[in-house]
C-alpha positions as CSV (number, residue, x, y, z in Angstrom):
1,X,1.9,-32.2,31.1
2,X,5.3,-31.0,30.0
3,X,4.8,-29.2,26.3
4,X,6.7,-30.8,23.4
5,X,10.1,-29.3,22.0
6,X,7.9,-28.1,18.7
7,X,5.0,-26.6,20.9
8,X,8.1,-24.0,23.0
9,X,9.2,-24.0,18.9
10,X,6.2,-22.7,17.8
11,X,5.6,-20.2,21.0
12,X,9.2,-18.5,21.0
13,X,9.3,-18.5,16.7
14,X,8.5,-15.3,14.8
15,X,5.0,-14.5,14.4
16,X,3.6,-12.1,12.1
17,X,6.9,-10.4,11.8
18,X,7.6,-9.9,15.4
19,X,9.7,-11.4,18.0
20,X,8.6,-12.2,21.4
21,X,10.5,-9.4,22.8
22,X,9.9,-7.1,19.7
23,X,7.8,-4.2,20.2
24,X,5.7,-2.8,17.4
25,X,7.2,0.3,15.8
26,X,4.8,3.7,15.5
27,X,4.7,3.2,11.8
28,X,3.4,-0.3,12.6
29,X,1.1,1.1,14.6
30,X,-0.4,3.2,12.3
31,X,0.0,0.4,9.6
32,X,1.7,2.4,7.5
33,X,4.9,1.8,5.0
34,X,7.6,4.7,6.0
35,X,9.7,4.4,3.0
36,X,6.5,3.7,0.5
37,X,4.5,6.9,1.6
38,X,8.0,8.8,2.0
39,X,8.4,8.1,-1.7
40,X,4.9,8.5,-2.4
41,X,4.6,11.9,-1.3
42,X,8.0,12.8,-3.1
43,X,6.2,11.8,-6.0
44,X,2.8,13.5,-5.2
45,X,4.2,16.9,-5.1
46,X,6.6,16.6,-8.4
47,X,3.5,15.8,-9.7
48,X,1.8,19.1,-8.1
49,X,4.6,20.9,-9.7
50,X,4.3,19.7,-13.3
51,X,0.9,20.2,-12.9
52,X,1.0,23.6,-12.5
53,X,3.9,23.9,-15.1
54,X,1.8,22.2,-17.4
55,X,-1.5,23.8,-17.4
56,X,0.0,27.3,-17.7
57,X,0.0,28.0,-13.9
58,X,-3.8,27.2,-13.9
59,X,-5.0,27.0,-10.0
60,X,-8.1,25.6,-10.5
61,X,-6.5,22.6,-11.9
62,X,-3.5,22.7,-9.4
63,X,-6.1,22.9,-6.6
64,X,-8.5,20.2,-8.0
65,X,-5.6,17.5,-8.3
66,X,-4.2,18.4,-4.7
67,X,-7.9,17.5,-3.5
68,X,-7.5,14.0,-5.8
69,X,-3.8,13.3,-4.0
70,X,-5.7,14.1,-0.1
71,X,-8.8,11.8,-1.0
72,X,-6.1,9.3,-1.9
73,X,-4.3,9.6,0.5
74,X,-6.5,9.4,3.7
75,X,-7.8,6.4,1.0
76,X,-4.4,4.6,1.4
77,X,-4.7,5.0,5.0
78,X,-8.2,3.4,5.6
79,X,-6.9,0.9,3.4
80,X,-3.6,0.6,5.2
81,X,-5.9,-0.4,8.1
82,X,-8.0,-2.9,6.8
83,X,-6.5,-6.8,6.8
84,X,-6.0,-8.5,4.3
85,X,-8.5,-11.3,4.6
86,X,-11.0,-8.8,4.7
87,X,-10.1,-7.7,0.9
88,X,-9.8,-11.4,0.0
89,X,-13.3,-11.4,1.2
90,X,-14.6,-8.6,-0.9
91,X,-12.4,-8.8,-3.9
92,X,-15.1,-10.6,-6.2
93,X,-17.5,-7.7,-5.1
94,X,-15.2,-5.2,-6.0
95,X,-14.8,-6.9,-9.7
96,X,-18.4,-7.1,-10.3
97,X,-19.1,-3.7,-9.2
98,X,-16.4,-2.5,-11.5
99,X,-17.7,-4.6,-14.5
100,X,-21.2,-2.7,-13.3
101,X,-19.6,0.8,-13.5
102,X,-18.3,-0.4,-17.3
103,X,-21.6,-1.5,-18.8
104,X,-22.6,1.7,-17.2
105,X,-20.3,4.2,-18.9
106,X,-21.3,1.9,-22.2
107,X,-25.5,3.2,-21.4
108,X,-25.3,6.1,-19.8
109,X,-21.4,7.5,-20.3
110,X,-19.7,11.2,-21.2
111,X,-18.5,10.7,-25.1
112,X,-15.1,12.7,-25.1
113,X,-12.7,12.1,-28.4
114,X,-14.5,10.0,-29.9
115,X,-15.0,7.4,-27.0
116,X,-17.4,7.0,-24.6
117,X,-14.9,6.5,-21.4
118,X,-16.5,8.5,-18.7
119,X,-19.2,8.1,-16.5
120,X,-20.7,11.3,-14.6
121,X,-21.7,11.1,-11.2
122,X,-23.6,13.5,-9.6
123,X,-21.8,15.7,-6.8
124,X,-19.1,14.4,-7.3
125,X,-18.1,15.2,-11.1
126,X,-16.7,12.5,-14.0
127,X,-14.7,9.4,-13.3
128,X,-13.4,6.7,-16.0
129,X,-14.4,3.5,-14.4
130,X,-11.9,1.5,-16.4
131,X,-9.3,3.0,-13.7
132,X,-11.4,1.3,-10.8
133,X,-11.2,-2.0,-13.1
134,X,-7.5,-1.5,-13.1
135,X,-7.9,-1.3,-9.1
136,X,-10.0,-4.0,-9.3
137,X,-8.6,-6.7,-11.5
138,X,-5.3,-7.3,-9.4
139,X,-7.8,-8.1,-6.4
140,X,-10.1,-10.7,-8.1
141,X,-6.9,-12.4,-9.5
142,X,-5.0,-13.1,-6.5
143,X,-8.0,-14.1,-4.7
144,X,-8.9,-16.2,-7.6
145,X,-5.3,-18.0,-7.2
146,X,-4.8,-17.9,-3.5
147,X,-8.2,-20.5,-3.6
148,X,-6.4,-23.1,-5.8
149,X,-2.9,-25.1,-5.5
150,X,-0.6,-22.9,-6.9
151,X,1.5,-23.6,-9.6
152,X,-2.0,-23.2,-11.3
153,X,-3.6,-26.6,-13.1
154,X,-4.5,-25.7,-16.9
155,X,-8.3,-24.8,-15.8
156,X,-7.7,-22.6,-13.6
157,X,-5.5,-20.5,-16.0
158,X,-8.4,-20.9,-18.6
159,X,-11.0,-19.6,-15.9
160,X,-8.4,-16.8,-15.3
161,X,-8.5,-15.7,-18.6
162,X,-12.2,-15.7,-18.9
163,X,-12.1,-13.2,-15.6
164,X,-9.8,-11.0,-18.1
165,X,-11.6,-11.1,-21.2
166,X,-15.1,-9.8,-19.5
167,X,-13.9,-6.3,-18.6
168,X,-11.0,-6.5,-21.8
169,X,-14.5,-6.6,-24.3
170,X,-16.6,-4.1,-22.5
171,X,-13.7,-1.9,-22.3
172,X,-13.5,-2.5,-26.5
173,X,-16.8,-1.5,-27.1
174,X,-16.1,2.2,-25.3
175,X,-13.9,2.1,-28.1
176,X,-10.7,1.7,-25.5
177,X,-7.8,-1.0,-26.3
178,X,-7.3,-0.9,-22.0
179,X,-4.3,-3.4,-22.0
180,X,-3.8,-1.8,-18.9
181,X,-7.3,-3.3,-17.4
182,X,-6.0,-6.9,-18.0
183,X,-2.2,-6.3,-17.2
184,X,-2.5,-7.0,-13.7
185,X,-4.5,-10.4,-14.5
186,X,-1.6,-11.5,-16.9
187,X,1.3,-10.0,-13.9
188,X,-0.9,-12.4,-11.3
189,X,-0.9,-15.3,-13.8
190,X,2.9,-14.9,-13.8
191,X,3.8,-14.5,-10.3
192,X,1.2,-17.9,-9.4
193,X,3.7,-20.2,-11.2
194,X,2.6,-20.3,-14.4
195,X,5.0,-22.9,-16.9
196,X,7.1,-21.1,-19.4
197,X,5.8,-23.6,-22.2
198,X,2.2,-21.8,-21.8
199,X,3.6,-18.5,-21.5
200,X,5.8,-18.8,-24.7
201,X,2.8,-20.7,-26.3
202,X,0.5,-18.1,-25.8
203,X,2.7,-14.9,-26.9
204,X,2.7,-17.2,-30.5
205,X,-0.7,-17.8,-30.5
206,X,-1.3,-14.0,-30.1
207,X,1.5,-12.9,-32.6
208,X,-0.2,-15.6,-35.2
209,X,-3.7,-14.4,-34.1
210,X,-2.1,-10.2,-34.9
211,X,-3.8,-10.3,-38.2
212,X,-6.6,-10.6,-36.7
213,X,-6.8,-8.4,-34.3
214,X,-5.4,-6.1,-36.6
215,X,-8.7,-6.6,-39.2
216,X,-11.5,-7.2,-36.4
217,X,-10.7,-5.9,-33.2
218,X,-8.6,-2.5,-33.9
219,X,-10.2,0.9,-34.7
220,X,-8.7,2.9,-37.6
221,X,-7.6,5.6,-35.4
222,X,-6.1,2.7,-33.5
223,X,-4.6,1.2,-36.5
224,X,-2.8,4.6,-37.2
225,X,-1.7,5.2,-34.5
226,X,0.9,2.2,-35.2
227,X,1.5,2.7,-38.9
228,X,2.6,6.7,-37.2
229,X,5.1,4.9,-34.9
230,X,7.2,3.9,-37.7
231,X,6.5,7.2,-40.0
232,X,5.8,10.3,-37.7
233,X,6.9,12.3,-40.7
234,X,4.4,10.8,-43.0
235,X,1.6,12.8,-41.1
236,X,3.6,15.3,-39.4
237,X,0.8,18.1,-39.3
238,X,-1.9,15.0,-38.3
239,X,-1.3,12.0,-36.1
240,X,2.5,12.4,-36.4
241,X,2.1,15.4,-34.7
242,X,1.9,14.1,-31.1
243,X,5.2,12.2,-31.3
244,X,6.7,15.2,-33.4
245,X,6.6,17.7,-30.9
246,X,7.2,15.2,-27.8
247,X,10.4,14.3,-29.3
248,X,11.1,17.8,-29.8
249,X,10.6,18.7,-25.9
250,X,12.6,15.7,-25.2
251,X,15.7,16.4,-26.6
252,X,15.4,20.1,-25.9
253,X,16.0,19.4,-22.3
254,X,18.9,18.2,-22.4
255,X,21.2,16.9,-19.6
256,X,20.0,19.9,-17.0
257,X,16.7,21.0,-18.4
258,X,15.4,24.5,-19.4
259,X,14.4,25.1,-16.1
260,X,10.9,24.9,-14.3
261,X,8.0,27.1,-16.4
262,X,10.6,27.4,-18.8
263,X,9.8,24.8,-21.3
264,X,9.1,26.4,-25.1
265,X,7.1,23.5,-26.6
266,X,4.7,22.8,-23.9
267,X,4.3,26.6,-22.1
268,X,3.6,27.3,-26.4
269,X,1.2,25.1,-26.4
270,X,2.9,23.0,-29.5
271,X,2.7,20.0,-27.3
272,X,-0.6,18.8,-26.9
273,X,-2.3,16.9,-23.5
274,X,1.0,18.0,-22.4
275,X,-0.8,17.8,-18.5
276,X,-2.1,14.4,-19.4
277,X,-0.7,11.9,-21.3
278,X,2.6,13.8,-22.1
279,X,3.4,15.4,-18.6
280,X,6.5,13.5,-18.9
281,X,7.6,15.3,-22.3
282,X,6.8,18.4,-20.2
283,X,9.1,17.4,-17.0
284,X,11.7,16.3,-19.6
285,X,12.1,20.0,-21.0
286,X,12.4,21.6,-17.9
287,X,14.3,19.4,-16.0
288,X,16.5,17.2,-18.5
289,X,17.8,13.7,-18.4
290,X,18.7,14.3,-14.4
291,X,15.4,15.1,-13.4
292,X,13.9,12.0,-15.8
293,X,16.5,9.6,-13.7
294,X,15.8,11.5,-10.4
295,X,12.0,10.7,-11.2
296,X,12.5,6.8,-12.8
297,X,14.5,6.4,-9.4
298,X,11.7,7.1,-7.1
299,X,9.0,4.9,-9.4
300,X,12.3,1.7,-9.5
301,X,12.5,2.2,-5.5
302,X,8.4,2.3,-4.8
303,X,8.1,-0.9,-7.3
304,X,10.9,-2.5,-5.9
305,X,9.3,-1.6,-1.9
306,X,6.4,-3.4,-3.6
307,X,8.0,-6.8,-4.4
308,X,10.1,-6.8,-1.0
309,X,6.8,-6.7,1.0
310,X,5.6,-9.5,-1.5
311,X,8.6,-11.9,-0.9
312,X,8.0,-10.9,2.7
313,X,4.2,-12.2,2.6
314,X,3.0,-15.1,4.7
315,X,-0.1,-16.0,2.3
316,X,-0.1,-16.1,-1.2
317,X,-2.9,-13.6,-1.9
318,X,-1.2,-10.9,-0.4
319,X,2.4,-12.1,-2.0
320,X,0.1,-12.5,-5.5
321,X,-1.3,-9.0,-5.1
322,X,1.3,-6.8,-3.8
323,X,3.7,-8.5,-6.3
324,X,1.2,-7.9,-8.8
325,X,0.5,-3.9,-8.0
326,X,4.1,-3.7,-8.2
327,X,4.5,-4.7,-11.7
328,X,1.6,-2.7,-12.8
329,X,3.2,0.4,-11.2
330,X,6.4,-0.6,-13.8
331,X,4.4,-1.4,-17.2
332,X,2.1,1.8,-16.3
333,X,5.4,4.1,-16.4
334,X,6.9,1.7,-19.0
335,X,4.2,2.0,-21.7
336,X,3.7,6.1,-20.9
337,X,7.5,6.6,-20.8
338,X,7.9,4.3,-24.2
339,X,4.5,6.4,-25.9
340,X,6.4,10.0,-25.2
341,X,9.7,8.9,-26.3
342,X,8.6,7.4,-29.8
343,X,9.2,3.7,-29.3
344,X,5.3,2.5,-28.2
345,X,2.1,3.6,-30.2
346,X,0.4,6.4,-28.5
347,X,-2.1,4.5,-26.5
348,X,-3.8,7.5,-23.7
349,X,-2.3,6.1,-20.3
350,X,-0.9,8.6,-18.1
351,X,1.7,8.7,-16.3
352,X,1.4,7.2,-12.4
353,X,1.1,10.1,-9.9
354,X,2.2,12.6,-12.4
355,X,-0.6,13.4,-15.3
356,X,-3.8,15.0,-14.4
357,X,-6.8,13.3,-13.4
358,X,-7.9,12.0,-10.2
359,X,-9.6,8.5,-11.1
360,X,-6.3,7.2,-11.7
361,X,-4.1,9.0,-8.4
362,X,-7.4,7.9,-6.1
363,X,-6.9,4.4,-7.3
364,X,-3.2,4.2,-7.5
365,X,-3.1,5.0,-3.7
366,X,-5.5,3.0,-2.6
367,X,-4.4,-0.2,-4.1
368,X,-0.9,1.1,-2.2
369,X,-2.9,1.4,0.5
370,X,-3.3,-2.4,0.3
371,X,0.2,-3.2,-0.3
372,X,0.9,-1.8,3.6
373,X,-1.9,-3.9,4.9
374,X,-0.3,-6.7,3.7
375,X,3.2,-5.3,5.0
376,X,2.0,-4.4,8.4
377,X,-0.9,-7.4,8.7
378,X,2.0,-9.8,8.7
């Protein structure tokens, strides 16, 4: 029986990104991303450098981050390996095993600051779960969407939500605001076609729903950390103090920088978690406006690597999720970049790939670890 003109069609076509007389590249191969680990790894070791700039040359530290950036990395590449249906497979288990490791860090959990955010583990040392929820949530949204008709009917956008708000209440009660746990549940409820009217309607009803919030749901400390963004100066030796100084190390920078180790107001120990949450105040002072555009150029290329690779997708969960890891990566650096400068309350998210602390860099590679699966898995 002769086959039919759409049959040779569909035999000679492109399938999963290859031609018929296309060979697989090494990179393929090894289902790895060459220009997303290149930029990766340019960002790894800046991040090694401040580091060690930041914590006054401190080894230990220096030493214990580098082992964070190698478990993530060999992360990303058992991640890289793995296809994507098998994550769609697994990704409500890895949602409820997160919302386990957050109603454990509520019974059993390290209280630092004032919150009780960290969870001990023995052997292997203190992690904040709510960094595995930010992992997590991206997965259980796409795989949520990729089982319904997309754009998404008003009851699936409602059950959505409801997968939000669980982790978004636990994560209250640490006390922790952890916009950033839902962010990549409102990013997925974006990129799955969600109308314009609800997305308008809703930013209302949370603007008329502030003063609430602002009596019932925020802490004090919380609450002044927002009157502070408009009037640093009002408590300049007090909560002030942490925008202050960061400003200060800012503009001292300038356009070239003081020069690595070099910085006065970090190195002097006037700005404070100036490894953490202000690393980027640090970098600013010793390497000035060029270095901050050198470094917003490699997180602008590695986000926009992220939504190529989703446009690129052949099923919408791995369009949804790389799409959606790619817009975390940008309101991650946004809101760190905007607490630093003086323009966002000072909310405790570090900086991607550059603060210390190797809950976040473990997760942040793995879930690019998924985004070449889905490149490579084509």
């Amino acid at each position: 029986m002769t086959p039919s003109p759409q049959y040779k069609f569909l035999r000679q076509s492109v399938r999963d990104g290859l031609s018929i007389n296309q060979k697989m590249s090494r990179w393929d191969k090894l289902h790895l991303d060459p220009w997303l680990l290149g930029l990766l790894i340019i960002n790894a070791v800046l991040g090694l450098l401040m580091v060690y700039s930041a914590s006054s040359e401190d080894m230990t530290m220096v030493i214990r981050q580098a082992v964070s950036f190698g478990v993530g990395f060999v992360l990303l590449f058992v991640c890289a390996q793995i296809p994507p249906k098998v994550y769609q497979a697994i990704s409500p288990w890895f949602y409820l095993f997160a919302i386990l490791l957050l109603i454990l860090v509520l019974l059993i959990g390290d209280v630092r600051l004032g919150a009780k955010r960290w969870l001990t583990i023995p052997g292997i040392g203190s992690m904040q779960p709510s960094e595995f929820m930010k992992f997590a949530m991206p997965l259980m949204m796409a795989w949520y969407f990729a089982r319904n008709p997309l754009p998404p009917k008003f009851r699936h956008i409602v059950v959505a939500l409801m997968i939000m708000v669980v982790p978004f209440v636990l994560a209250l009660l640490q006390p922790d605001l952890a916009i950033g746990i839902v962010i990549g549940g409102v990013f997925a409820l974006f990129l799955s076609g969600m109308s314009w009217t609800l997305i308008i309607g809703t930013l209302a009803a949370l603007a008329m729903a502030f003063p609430l919030i602002w009596t019932f749901v925020l802490q004090a400390y919380q609450k002044k950390r927002i009157m502070t963004l408009f009037d640093p100066e009002s408590d300049a030796l007090g909560a002030g103090w942490n925008i202050i100084q960061s400003k200060i190390a800012i503009g001292s920078g300038g356009m070239t920088g003081r020069g690595f180790l070099e910085g006065t107001q970090s190195q002097l120990g006037y700005l404070p978690e100036h490894h953490t949450d202000f690393i980027m105040s640090t970098y600013a002072e010793e390497f000035g406006f060029i270095g901050v555009f050198f470094l917003f150029a490699l997180y602008t290329a590695m986000i926009f690597r992220c939504m190529i690779i989703s446009l690129n997708s052949f099923h919408n969960y791995g369009r949804l999720l790389a799409g959606t890891i790619g817009l975390s990566l940008f309101f991650y650096v946004f809101v760190n970049s905007g607490m630093v400068s003086g323009i966002l309350p000072v909310t405790g998210d570090p900086l991607p790939l550059m603060s210390y602390g190797g809950s976040a860099v473990i997760a942040l590679l793995a879930s690019f670890g998924i985004v070449m699966s889905i490149h490579t898995h084509r």
